[in-house]
C-alpha positions, 0 to 999 in steps of 0.5 A: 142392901135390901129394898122395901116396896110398898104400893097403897091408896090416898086419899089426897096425894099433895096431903100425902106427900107433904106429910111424906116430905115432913118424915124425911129426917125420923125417915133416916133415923129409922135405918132408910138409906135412899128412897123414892115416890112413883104415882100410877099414870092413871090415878095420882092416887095411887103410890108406890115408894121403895126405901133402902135399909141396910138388912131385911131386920132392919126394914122389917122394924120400919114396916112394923114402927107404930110411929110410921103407922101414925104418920101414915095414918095422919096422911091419908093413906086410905086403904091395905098396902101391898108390900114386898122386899127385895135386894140385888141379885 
């Protein structure tokens, strides 16, 4: 199992989330098994999300999706990500 972190900005987190929420089902079927929200203390703006994925193939072809790019672009997400993969040791 792999887990992909990414951390960026929004400009408005409901926005954010409800277009989040929206992608669920295309979510799963783009290979994401779990996957979970945090919000900084300081700034409600601030995410970070991690999704499951069976092999690191599998969430890097998320990452680099041109739909998830729309979504992401369509939900306020408002400047560079911060990404990072990991798996259980």
């Amino acid at each position: 199992m792999v887990r992909l972190f990414v951390r960026h900005p929004v400009s408005d987190f409901t926005q954010w989330k409800r277009a989040y929420n929206d992608f669920n089902s295309e979510r799963a079927g783009m290979g994401v098994k779990a996957h979970a929200v945090f919000q900084a203390v300081d700034n409600a703006n601030d995410v970070t999300v991690w999704h499951d994925f069976e092999s690191l193939d599998s969430a890097r072809a998320f990452l680099d999706s041109p739909r998830l790019k729309e979504v992401m672009e369509a939900a306020g997400v408002a400047g560079e990500l911060a990404v990072w993969f990991t798996r259980s040791a």
